[in-house]
VOGU-3710 file (C-alpha; in Angstrom, 3 decimals, decimal comma):
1> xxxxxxxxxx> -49,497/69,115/76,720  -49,428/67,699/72,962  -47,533/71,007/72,247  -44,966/70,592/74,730  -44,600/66,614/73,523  -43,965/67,823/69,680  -41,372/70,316/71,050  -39,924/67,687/73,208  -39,601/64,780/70,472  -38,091/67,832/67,967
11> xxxxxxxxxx> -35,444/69,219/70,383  -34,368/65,448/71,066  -33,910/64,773/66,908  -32,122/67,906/66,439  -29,967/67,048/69,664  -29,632/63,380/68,755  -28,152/64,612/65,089  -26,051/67,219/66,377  -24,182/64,926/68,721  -23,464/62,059/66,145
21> xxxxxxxxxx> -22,306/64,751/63,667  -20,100/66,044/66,336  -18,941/63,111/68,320  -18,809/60,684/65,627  -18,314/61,899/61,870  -16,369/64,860/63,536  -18,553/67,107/61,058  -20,556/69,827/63,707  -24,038/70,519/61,925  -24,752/73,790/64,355
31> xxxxxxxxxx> -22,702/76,189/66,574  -21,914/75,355/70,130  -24,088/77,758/71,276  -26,954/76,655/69,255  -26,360/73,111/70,883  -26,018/74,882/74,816  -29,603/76,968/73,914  -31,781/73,678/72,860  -30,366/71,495/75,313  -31,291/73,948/77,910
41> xxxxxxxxxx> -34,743/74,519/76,683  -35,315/70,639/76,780  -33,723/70,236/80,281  -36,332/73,350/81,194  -39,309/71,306/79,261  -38,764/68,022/81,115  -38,086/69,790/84,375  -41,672/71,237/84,044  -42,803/67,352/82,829  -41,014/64,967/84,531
51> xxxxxxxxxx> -43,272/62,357/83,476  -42,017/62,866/79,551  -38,464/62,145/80,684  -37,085/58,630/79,030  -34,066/57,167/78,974  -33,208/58,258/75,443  -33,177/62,093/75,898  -30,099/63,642/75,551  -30,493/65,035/79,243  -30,461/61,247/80,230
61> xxxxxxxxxx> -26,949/60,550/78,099  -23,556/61,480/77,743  -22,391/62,192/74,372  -21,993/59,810/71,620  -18,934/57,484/71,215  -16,480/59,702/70,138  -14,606/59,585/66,866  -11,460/56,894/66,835  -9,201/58,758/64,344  -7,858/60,855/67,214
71> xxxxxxxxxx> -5,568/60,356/70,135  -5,824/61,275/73,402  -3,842/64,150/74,758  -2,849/64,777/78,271  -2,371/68,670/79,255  -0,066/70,039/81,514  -2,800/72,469/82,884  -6,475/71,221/83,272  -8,768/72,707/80,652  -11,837/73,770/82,334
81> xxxxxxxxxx> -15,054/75,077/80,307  -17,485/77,635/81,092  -20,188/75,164/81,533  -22,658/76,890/78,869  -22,728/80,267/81,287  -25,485/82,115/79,376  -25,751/85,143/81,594  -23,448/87,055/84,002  -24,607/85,733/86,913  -23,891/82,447/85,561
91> xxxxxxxxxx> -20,566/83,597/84,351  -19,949/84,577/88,334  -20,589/81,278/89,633  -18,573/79,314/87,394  -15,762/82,087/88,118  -16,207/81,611/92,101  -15,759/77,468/91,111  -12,857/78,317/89,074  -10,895/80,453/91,660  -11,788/77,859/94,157
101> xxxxxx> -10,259/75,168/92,014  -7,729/76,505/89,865  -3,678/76,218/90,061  -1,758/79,748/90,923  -0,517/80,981/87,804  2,858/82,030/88,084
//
């Protein structure tokens, strides 16, 4: 249990820094990817000890305030993300959402 409480508090630093590099001084410290892979593994670790989850984890948030030297943009299509598929049969569900939800291209 200590073990899984050191890896815990760790993944939440390293998560708490990315996001404030990303969100707020715009200046990513680690891949996208990187970010996906350790937020994962912390949603896993709290999943398997609920009773370690506080309001401060990045599971428990969303993002940091973001940056205010940018404007907003409205797109003509919707954008929509993979949602951090890390395997094919992720990649097929999120494709069975998309077809579900997306505009016809013509």
């Amino acid at each position: 249990m200590v073990a899984e409480i050191q890896q815990i508090q760790q993944l939440r630093q390293q998560l708490q820094a990315a996001s404030y590099a990303y969100y707020v001084l715009d200046a990513p410290i680690m891949p996208d990817e990187v970010y996906d892979r350790l937020y994962r593994q912390l949603q896993e670790l709290e999943s398997d000890n609920p009773e370690l989850i506080t309001a401060e984890s990045p599971t428990q948030r969303v993002g940091e305030k973001p940056a205010t030297q940018f404007f907003s943009v409205k797109h003509n299509i919707p954008l929509y993300s993979l949602e951090n598929a890390f395997n094919f049969e992720e990649f097929a569900k999120w494709q069975e959402r998309w077809q579900r939800i997306a505009p016809p291209l013509t």
